[in-house]
SEMI-257121 format. One record per residue: x negated, y negated, z negated of N, C-alpha, C, O, CB in turn; residue in three letters. Coordinates in steps of 0.02 Angstrom, whole numbers, plus 50000, padded with zeros to 5 digits. Each point is the difference from the previous one (the first is absolute). Glycine has a CB too. Layout:
% residues N
XYZXYZXYZXYZXYZAla ...
% end
This chain:
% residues 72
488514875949327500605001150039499905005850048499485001250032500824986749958Unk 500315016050011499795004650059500264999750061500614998950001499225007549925Unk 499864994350136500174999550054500475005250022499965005549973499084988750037Unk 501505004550047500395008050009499535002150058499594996250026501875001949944Unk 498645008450048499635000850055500174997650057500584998250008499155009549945Unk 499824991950096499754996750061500765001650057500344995950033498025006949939Unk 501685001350025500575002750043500774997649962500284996950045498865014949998Unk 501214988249909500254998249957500004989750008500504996450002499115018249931Unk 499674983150070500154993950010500224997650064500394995350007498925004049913Unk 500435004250128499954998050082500925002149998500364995050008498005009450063Unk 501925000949920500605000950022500535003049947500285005550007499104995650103Unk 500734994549833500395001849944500705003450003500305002649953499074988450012Unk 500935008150126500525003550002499965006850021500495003449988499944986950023Unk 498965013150024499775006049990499925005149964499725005250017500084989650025Unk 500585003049879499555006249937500515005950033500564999450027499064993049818Unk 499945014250141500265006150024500745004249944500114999849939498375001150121Unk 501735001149973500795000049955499995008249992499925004250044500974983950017Unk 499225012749870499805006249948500445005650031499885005350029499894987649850Unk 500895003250098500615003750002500465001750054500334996450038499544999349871Unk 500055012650083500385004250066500504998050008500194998950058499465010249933Unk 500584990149979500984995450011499664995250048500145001150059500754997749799Unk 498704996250130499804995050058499845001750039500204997950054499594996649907Unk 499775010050032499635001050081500205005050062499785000350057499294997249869Unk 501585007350030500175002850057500724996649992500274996549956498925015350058Unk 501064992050078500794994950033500395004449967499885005549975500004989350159Unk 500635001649871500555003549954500335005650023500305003949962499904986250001Unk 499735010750127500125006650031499435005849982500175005750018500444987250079Unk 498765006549872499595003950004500375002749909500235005649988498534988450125Unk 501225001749852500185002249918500645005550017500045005849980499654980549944Unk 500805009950119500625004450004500005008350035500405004549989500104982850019Unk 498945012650036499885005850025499465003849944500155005949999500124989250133Unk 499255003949828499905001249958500425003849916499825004849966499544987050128Unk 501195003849898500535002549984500595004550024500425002349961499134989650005Unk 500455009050087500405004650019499545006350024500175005749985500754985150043Unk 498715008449997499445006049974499765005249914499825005749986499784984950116Unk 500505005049873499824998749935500955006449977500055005749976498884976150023Unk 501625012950025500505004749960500195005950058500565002549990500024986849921Unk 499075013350147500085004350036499515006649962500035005850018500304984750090Unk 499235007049836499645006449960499185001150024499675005149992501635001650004Unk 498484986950038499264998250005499624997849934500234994949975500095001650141Unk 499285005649861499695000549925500014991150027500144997850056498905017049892Unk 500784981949992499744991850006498915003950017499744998150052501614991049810Unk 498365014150105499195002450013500084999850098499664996650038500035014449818Unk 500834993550161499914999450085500114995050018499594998450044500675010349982Unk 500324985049959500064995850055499474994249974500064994150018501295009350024Unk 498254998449923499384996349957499455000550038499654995350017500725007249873Unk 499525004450128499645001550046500114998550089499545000550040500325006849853Unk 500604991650117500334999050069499784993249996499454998550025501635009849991Unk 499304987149955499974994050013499364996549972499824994550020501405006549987Unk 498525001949955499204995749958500384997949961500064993950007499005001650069Unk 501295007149876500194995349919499825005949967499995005950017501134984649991Unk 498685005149917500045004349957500715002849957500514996849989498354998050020Unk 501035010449976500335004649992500744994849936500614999350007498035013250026Unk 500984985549925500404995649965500194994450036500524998849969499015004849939Unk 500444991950137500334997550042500404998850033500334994950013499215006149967Unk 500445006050045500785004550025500325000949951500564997650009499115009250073Unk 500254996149849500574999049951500284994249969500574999349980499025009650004Unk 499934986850016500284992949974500414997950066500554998149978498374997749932Unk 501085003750151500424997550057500705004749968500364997649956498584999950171Unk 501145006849891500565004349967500305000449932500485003549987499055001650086Unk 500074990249874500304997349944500354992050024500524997449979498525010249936Unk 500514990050131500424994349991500785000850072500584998149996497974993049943Unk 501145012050110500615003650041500715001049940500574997650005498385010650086Unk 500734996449851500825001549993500244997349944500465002649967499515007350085Unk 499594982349930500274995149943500354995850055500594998449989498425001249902Unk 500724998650165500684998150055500455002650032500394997550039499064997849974Unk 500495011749963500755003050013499785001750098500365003650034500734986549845Unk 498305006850149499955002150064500055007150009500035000550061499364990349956Unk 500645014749960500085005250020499915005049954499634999149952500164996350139Unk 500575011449920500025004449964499625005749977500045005450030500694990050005Unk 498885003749911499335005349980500155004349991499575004350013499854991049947Unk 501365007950006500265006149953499975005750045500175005649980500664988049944Unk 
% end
């Protein structure tokens, strides 16, 4: 049998959460996006904020499958 790890057993509601949609507030994504359609590469605000570069484009794929705002 395998054990989970030590940290994992002590506090199972702790596991660390992957996804940028989670971990940043929804005012930080939106300023991100409007940066983003003001003509800031997604590589700079990648670099600004510590995401990777595809990160910033996937936030802005799912931004404009909700219609939150305008990429064109």
């Amino acid at each position: 049998m395998v054990t989970p790890p030590a940290w994992r057993a002590l506090r199972p509601d702790r596991r660390p959460e992957r996804r940028v949609s989670k971990r940043l507030q929804q005012q930080m994504i939106e300023r991100l996006m409007a940066e983003y359609v003001a003509g800031t590469t997604a590589a700079e605000l990648g670099r600004r904020h510590g995401l990777a570069k595809s990160s910033v484009l996937s936030l802005v794929r799912q931004a404009a499958k909700a219609g939150t705002t305008s990429t064109a």
